[in-house]
C-alpha positions in Angstrom: 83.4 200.2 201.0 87.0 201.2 199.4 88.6 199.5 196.6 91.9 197.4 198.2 95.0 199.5 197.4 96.7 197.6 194.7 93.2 197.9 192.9 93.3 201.8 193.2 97.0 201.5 192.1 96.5 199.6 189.0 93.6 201.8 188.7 95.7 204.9 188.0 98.4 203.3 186.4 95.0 202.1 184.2 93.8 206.0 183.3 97.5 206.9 182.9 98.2 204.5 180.0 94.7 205.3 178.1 95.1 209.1 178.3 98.4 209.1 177.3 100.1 210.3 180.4 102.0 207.0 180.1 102.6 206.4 176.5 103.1 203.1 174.6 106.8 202.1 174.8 107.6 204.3 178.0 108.6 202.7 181.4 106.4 202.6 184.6 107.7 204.4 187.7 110.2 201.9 189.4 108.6 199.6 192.2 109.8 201.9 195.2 108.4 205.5 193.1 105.1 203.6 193.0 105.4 202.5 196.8 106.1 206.0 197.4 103.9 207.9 195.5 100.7 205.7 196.7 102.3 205.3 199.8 101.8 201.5 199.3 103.6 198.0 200.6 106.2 197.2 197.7 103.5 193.7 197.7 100.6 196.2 196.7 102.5 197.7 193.6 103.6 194.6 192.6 99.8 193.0 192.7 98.7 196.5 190.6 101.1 195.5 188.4 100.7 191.8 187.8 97.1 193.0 187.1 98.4 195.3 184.4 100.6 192.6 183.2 97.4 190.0 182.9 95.6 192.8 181.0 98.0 193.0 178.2 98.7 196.7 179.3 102.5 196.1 180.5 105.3 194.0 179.7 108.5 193.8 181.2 109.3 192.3 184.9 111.9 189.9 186.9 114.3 192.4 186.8 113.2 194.8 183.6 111.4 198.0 184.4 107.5 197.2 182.9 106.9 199.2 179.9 103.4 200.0 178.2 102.2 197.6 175.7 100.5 198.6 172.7 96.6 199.2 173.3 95.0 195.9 174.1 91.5 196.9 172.6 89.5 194.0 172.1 86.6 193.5 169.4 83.8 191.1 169.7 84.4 188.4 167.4 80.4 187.6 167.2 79.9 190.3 165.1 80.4 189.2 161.7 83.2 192.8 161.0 85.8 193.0 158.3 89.2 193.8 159.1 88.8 197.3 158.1 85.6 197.9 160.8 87.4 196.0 163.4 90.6 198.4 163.0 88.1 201.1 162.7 86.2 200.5 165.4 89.6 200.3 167.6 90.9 203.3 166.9 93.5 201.7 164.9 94.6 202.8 160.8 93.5 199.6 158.6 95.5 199.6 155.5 96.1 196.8 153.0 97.9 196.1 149.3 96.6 193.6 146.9 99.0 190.3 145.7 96.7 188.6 143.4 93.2 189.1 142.3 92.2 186.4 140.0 89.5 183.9 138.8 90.2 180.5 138.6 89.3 177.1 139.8 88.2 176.5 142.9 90.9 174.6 145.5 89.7 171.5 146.9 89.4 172.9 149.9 87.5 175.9 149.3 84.9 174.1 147.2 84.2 171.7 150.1 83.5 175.0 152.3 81.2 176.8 149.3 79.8 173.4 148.3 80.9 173.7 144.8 82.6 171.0 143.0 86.5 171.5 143.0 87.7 173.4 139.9 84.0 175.4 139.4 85.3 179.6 138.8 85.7 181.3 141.8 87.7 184.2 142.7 90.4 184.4 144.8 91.6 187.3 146.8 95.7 187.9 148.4 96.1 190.9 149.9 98.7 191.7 152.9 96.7 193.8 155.8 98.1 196.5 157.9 97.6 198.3 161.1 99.3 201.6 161.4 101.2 200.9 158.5 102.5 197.9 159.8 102.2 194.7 158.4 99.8 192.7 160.8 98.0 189.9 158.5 98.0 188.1 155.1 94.3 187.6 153.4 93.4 184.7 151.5 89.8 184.5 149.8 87.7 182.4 147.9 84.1 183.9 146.4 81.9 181.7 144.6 81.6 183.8 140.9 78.8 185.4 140.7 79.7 187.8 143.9 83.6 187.4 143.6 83.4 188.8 139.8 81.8 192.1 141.5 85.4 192.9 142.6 87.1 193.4 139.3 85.2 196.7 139.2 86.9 197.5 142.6 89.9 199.0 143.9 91.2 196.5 146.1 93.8 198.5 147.7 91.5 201.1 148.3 89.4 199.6 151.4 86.9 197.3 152.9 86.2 194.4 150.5 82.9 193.7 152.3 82.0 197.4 152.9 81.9 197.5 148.9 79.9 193.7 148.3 77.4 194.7 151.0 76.9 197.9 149.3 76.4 196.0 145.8 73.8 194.2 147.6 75.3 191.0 148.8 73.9 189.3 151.8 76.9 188.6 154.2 74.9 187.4 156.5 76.5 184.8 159.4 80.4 183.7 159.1 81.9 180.6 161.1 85.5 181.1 162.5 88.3 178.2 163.0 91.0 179.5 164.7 94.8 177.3 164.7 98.2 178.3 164.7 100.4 177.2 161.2 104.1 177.7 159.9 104.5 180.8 157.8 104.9 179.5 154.0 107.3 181.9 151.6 104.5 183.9 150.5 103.3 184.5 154.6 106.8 185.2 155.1 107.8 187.6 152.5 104.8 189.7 153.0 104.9 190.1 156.9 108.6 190.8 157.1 109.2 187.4 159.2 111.2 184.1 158.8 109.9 181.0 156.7 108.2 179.2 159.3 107.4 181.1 161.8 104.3 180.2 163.6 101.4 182.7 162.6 97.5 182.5 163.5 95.1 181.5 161.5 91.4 182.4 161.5 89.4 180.5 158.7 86.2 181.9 157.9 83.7 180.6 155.6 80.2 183.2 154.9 76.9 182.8 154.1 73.5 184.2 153.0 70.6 184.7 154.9 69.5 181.2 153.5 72.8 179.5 154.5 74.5 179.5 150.8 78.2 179.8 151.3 79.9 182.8 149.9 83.1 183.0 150.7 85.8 180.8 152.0 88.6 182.6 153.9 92.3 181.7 155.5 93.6 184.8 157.2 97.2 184.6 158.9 98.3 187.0 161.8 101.0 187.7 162.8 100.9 186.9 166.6 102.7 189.7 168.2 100.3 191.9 166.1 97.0 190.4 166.8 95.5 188.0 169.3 92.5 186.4 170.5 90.8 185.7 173.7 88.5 183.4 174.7 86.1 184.7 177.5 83.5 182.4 179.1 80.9 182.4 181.7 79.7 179.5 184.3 76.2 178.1 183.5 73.6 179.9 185.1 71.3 178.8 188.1 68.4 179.0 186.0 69.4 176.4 183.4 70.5 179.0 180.5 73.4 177.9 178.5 77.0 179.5 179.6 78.0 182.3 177.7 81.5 182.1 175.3 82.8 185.0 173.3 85.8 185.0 171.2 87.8 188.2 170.7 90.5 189.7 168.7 93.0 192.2 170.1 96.3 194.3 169.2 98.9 192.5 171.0 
């Protein structure tokens, strides 16, 4: 059985945009090209596109020729990934420069989240993230001492913090991710080229061991018209088995 038209449609307009035939920033064919080129109702196009559109492929409409997006490639935010294997894994160019690198007392809120008392050393990370060379995320980190101290003998600006502790032999094992939306402070703002205020997301993450002991606390801030993240869920099955929710991250 065929594929409805505005499926086929959307599923060349698809193969265009990923091999480049359509390139990111370039306009779509107008409406009446498309309805002549697939010989297709002006309704059919315009279903292919809204599909498009949903995907994070296209923007543009009431009025504006669509344009192509940047790649919506999404990660699976189950596996516990640094930034620099996400953009890896993506296709994308991680990059990063380092603000402050530091050992001091621990915040209150980063020792409730390591279970330390407040003010017991840690050592906190600020580094501004890229993607392409753009700026895309600022990184905020607490370690508890004894694997934060690890990093003075690392070049910070160099790569994947946990790509070195894992190598050192430090069990980042399971993290647990909060995500919420927050005003930019100065520092956000100066660092990702925005406005004081702006709304940014915010993933918190706080690691552990193998044996649950908390390693690091984390407060990561993207910028939202850099990165997103979707929810996906499934319905209960018949069988009983608990439904199915993934959380991931994409370019936006």
């Amino acid at each position: 059985m065929s594929l409805p038209l505005h499926v086929r449609v959307a599923e060349i307009l698809r193969a265009q945009i990923a091999d480049g035939t359509l390139p990111v920033g370039s306009a779509l064919p107008s409406e009446s090209a498309l309805c002549a080129t697939h010989q297709a109702s002006r309704g059919t196009v315009r279903a292919a596109l809204a599909a498009l559109r949903n995907e994070g492929l296209i923007a543009g409409g009431r009025g504006r020729p669509p344009v192509v997006r940047d790649t919506a490639v999404v990660q699976s935010f189950e596996t516990f990934m640094s930034f620099t294997a996400w953009a890896h894994d993506i296709g994308r160019t991680p990059g990063q420069r380092t603000i402050e690198i530091a050992r001091r007392g621990a915040s209150a809120i980063a020792a409730v989240s390591l279970e330390i008392e407040e003010g017991t050393p840690v050592v906190d990370v600020l580094r501004m993230r890229t993607l392409d060379g753009v700026p895309a995320m600022i990184e905020r980190s607490s370690f508890i001492e004894p694997v934060g101290r690890l990093l003075f003998d690392f070049d910070s600006d160099s790569g994947s913090i946990y790509a070195y502790l894992t190598g050192q032999g430090v069990d980042l094992h399971e993290g647990r991710h909060t995500i919420d939306a927050v005003a930019a402070t100065d520092v956000d703002a100066a660092h990702l080229d925005i406005d004081p205020g702006s709304p940014l997301l915010r993933e918190r993450r706080r690691a552990v061991d193998h044996s649950g002991k908390p390693l690091e606390y984390a407060d990561d801030r993207y910028r939202p018209d850099r990165v997103a993240f979707t929810i996906d869920n499934t319905h209960p099955a018949a069988n009983g088995a608990a439904p199915d929710i993934r959380i991931v991250k994409e370019i936006s």
